[in-house]
C-alpha positions as CSV (number, residue, x, y, z in Angstrom):
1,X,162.6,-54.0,83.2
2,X,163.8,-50.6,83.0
3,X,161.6,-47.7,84.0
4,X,160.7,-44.5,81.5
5,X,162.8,-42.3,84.2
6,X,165.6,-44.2,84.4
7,X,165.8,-44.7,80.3
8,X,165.5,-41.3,80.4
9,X,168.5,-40.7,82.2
10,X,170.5,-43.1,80.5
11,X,169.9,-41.4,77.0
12,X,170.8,-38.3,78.9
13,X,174.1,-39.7,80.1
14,X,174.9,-41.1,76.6
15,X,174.3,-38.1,74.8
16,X,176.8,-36.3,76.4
17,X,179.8,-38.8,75.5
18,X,181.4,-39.8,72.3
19,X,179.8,-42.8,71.1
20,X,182.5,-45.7,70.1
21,X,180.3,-46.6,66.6
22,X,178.0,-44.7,65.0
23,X,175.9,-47.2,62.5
24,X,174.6,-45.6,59.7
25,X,171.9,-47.5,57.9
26,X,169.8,-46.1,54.6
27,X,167.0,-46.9,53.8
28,X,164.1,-46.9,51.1
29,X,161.0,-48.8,51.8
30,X,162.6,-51.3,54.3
31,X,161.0,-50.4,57.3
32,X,160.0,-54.1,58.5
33,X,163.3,-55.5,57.8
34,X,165.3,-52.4,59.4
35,X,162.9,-53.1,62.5
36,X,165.0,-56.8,62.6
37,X,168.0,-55.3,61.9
38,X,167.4,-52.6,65.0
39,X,166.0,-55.3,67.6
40,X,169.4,-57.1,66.6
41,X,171.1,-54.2,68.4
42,X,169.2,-53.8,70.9
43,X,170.6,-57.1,72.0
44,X,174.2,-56.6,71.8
45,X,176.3,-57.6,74.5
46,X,179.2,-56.1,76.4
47,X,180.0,-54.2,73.4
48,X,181.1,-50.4,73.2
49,X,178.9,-47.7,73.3
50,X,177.4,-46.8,69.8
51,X,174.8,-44.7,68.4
52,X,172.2,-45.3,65.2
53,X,171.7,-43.2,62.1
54,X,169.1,-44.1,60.0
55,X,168.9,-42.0,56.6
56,X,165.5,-42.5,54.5
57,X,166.0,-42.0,51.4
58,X,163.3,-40.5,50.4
59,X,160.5,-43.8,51.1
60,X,156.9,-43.3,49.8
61,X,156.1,-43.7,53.5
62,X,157.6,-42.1,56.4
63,X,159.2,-44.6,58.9
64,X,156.5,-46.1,60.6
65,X,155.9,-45.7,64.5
66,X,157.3,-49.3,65.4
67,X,160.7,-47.5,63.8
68,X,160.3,-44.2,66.0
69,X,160.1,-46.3,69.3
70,X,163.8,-47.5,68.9
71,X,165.0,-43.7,70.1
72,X,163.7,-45.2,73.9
73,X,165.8,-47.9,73.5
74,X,169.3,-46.5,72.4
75,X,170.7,-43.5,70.5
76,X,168.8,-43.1,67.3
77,X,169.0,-40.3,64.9
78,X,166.0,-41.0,61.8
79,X,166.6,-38.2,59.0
80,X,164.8,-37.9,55.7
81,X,166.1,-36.7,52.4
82,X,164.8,-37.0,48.5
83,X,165.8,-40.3,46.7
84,X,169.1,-39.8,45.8
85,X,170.7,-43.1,46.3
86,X,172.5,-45.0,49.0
87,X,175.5,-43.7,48.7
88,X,174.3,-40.1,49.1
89,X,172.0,-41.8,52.3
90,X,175.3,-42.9,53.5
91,X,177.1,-39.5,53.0
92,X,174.1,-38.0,54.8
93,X,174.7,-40.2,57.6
94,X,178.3,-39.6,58.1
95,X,177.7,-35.9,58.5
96,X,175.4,-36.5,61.2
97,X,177.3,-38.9,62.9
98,X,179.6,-38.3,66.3
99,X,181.3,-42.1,66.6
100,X,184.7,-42.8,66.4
101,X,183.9,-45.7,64.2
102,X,181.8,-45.6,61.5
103,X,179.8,-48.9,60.6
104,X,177.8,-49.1,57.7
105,X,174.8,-52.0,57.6
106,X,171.5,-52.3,55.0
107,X,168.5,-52.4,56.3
108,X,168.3,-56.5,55.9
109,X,171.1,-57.1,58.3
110,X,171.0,-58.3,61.7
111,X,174.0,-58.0,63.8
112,X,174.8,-61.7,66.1
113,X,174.9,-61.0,70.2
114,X,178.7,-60.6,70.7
115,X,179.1,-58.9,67.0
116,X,180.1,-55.2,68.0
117,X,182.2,-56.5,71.3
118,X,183.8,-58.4,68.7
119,X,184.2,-55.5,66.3
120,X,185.2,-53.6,69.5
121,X,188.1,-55.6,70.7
122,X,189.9,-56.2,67.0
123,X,189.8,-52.1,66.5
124,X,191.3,-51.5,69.7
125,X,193.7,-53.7,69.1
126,X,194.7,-53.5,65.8
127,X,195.7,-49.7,65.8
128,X,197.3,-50.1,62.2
129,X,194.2,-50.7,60.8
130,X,191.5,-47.9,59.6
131,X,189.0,-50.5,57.8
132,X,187.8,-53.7,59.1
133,X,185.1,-56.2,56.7
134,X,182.6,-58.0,59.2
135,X,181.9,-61.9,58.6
136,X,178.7,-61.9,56.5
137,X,176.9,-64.8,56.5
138,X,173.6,-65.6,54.8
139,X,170.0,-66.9,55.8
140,X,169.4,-70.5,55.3
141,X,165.8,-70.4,55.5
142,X,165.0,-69.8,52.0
143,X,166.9,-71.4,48.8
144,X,168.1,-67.6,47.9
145,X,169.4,-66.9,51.3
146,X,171.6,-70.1,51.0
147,X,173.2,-68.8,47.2
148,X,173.8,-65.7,49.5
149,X,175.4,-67.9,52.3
150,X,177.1,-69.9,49.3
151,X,178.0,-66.7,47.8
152,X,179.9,-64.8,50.7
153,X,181.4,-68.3,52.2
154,X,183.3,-68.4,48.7
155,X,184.4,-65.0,48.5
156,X,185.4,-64.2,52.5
157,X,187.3,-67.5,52.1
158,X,189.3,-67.2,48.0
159,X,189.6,-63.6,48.6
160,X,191.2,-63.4,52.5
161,X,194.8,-62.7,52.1
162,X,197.6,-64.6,54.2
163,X,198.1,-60.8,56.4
164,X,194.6,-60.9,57.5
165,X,193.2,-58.7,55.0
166,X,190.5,-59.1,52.2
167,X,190.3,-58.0,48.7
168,X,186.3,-57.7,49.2
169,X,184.3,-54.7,50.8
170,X,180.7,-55.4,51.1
171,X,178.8,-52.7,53.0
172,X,176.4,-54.9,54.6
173,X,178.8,-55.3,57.3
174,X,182.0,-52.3,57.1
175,X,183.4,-50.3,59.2
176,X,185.7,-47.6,59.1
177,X,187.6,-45.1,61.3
178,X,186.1,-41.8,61.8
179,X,189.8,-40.0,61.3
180,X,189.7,-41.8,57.8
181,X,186.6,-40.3,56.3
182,X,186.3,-37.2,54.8
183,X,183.1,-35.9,57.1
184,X,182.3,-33.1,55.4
185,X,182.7,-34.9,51.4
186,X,181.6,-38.4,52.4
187,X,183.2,-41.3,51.4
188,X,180.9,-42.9,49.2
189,X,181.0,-41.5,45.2
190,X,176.8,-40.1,44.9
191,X,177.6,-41.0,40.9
192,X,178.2,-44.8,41.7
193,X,174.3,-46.1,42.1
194,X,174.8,-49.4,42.3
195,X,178.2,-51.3,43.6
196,X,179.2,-48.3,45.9
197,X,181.1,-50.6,48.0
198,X,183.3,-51.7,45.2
199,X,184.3,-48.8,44.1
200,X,185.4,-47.9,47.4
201,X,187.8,-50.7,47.8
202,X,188.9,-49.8,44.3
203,X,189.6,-46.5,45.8
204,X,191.8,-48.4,49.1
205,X,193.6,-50.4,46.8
206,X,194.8,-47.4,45.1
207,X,195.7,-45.8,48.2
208,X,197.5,-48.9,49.5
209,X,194.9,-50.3,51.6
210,X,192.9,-53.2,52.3
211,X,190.3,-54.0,54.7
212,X,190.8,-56.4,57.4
213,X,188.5,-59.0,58.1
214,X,187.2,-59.6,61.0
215,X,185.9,-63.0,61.4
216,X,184.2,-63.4,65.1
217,X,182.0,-60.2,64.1
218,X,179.2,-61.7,62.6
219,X,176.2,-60.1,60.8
220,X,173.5,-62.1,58.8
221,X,172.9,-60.7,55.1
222,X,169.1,-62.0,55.3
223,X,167.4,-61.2,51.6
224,X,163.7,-59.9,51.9
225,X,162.6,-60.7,48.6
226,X,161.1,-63.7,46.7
227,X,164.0,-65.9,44.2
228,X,161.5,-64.1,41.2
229,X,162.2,-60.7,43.1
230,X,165.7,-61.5,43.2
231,X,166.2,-62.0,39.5
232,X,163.9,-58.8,38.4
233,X,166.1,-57.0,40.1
234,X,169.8,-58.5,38.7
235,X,168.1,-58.0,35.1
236,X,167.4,-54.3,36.3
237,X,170.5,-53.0,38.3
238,X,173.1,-55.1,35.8
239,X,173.3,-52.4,33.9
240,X,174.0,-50.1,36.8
241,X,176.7,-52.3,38.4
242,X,178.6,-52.2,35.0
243,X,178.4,-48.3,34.8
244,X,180.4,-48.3,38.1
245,X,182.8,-50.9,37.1
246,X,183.6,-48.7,34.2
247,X,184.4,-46.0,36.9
248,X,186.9,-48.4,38.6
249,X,188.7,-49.3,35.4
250,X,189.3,-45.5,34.7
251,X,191.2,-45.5,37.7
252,X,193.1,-47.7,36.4
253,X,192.9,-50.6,39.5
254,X,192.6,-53.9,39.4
255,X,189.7,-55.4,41.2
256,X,188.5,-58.2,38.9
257,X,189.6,-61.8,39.8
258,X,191.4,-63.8,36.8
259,X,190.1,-66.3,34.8
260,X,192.1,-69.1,36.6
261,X,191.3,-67.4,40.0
262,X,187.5,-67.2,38.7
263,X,187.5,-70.8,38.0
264,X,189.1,-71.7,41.3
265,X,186.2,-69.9,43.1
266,X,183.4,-71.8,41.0
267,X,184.7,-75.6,41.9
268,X,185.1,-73.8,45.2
269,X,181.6,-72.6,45.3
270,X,180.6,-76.4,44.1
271,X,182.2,-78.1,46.9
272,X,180.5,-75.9,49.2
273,X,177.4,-76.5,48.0
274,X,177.4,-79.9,48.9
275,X,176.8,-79.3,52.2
276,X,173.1,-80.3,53.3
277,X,172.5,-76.9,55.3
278,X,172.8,-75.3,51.5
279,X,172.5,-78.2,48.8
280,X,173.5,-78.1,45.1
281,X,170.3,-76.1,44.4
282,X,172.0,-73.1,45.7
283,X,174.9,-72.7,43.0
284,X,172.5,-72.8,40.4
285,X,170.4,-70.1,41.4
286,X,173.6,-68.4,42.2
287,X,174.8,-69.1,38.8
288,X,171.7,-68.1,37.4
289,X,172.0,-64.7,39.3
290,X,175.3,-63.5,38.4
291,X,174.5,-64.1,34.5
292,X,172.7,-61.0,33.9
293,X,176.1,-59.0,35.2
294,X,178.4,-60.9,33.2
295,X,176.1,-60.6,30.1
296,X,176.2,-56.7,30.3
297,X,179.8,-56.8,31.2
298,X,180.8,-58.8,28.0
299,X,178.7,-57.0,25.6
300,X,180.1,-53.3,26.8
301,X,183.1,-54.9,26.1
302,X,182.0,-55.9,21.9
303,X,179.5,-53.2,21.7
304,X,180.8,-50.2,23.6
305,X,179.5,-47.2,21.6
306,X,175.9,-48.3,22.2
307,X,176.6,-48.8,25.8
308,X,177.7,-44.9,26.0
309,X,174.6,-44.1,24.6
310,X,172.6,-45.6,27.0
311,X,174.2,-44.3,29.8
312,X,173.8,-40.8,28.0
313,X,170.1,-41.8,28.1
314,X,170.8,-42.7,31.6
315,X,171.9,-39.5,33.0
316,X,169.4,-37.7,31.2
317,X,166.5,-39.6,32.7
318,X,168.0,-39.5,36.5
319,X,168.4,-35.2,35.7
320,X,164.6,-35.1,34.4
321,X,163.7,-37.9,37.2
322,X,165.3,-35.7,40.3
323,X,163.8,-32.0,38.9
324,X,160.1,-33.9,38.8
325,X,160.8,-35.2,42.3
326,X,162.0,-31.4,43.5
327,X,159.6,-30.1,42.2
C-alpha cells in the first residue's frame, strides 16, 4: 500500500516530465461508467507514463467525489465547459494536454491490463505511423453488448487492409501523435455532432492516410444503456449521423463500403453470430439497429429538399438552444 507522502511525491515527480499518452475522455452524465473506465487504468501494467483529461461537457451534475479521488492515483486533469458536443470536449482536451500521444476513449471504455504497454511498444516501433486504431471489443454480458462485440469483430476483420492498416476509426479506442494534431484548432470538426470519428478518417483518407491497427491493445466498448435505450437513441441521432455523412461526401471521399463489399460483411456478421458466446439473437438486434441510419440515409437521398430544411430547423434550434444555455 502506498502512503499519502509517498503518492505525493510521485505526482510531484510525474508532473515535471512529459507524459508518453495523454487520454482525453468527454463526458456528459457518465460519471459511473467513467469511474470503470478510470479504475481500468489504474491497473495498467508496465506501460508508459501517461496522464488523464477528463472534459465535462457541461453534465447537469458536477463529477461526483468518487471521480475527484482518481487525481491521488495518477495524473488527472477534470475541466468543465457548456454542452457543446464531444468533439468540442475533445478539442478542449487536446489543448490542455502535454502527451506525446494523444488517446481518445468514451466514458464506457475500459482499457485490458497490458493495453497501453501494447499501444506503447507498436508506436515506438512503428515510427511511420502517426494514427494507430485500438482492438475494440464488446461486452458479452448483455444481448446489446454482444451486437456490439458482433458489430466491431465484422468490421476490425472486412475492413483491416493486407499493410496493417484499417479503413475504420472508431474513437472509443484512437490514438494519435501529438506532432499530427493541430493543438491549438483541434482535430475533431465542433459542426460534426454525431459520427466525429468518421469524418476524421474521411479527412486521413484524403490526406493519404490510414490508421493502423493495433490488435494486442485491447479496450472493451461496454454499452451502459438498456436494448430499449439503445434504439431511442438510433431513432434520435440517425438524423445527426446522416448530416455528417453529408459533410464527408462534399469532400468528395469515399468512405462507404459497396454493395457487394456490404453484403460480404452481413453473411460475415451471420457466421459470427453463430458462435454460442454471442448467438444468432445478436445480428438481429444489430440489424434492427442500423435500420433507422439506413432509413434516413435513403430518403435524403429521394427527398433531399425536405432534408435541407430540417437541418435549417436544426441549426436554428442548436443557435437558440446554446444562447438559452449562456445565458
Amino acid at each position: 500500500m502506498v502512503s499519502r507522502h509517498e503518492d505525493k511525491e510521485r505526482m510531484a515527480s510525474v508532473s515535471t516530465t512529459t507524459p508518453f499518452f495523454s487520454i482525453i475522455i468527454g463526458v456528459y452524465d457518465d460519471w459511473m461508467p467513467l469511474d470503470q473506465c478510470l479504475r481500468s487504468l489504474e491497473q495498467q501494467t508496465n506501460g508508459p507514463s501517461f496522464e488523464v483529461i477528463v472534459v465535462d461537457d457541461g453534465s447537469r451534475d458536477v463529477a461526483p467525489e468518487y471521480i475527484r479521488n482518481w487525481t491521488c492515483v495518477y495524473p488527472l486533469t477534470l475541466v468543465r465547459q457548456p454542452h457543446a458536443g464531444v468533439s468540442a470536449a475533445r478539442n478542449r482536451g487536446i489543448q490542455i494536454s502535454k502527451g506525446l500521444v494523444l488517446v481518445f476513449v468514451d466514458a464506457d471504455c475500459r482499457f485490458q491490463p497490458d493495453c497501453l504497454a501494447a499501444l506503447g511498444a507498436t508506436i515506438t516501433q512503428s515510427r511511420q505511423h502517426n494514427c494507430f486504431q485500438l482492438h475494440l471489443v464488446g461486452d458479452y454480458s448483455e444481448i446489446a453488448g454482444r451486437a456490439e462485440e458482433l458489430r466491431l469483430i465484422t468490421l476490425q476483420s472486412q475492413l483491416l487492409q493486407p499493410d496493417g492498416c484499417i479503413r475504420y476509426l472508431n474513437t472509443a479506442g484512437f490514438a494519435i501523435r501529438r506532432a499530427r494534431v493541430n493543438i491549438k484548432g483541434g482535430l475533431f470538426d465542433p459542426v460534426a455532432v454525431r459520427a466525429e470519428d468518421t469524418l476524421l478518417l474521411a479527412n486521413l483518407i484524403k490526406g493519404g492516410e490510414l490508421p493502423l491497427f493495433v490488435p494486442n491493445a485491447t479496450v472493451q466498448h461496454a454499452i451502459p444503456l438498456s436494448l430499449l435505450e439503445c434504439f431511442r437513441k438510433d431513432i434520435e441521432v440517425a438524423h445527426l449521423d446522416a448530416r455528417t455523412y453529408d459533410i464527408i461526401a462534399a469532400k468528395g471521399v469515399r468512405f462507404r463500403v459497396g454493395q457487394q463489399e456490404r453484403m460480404r460483411m452481413l453473411l460475415s456478421m451471420w457466421k459470427t453470430s453463430g458462435q454460442d458466446s454471442i448467438r444468432r439473437s445478436a445480428w438481429f438486434v444489430l440489424a434492427a439497429r442500423q435500420a433507422p441510419r439506413s432509413i434516413i440515409l435513403f430518403l435524403r437521398k429521394v427527398a433531399p429538399w425536405g432534408f435541407k430544411r430540417m437541418s435549417r430547423l436544426d441549426r436554428t434550434q442548436s443557435e437558440i438552444h446554446d444562447k438559452s444555455s449562456s445565458s
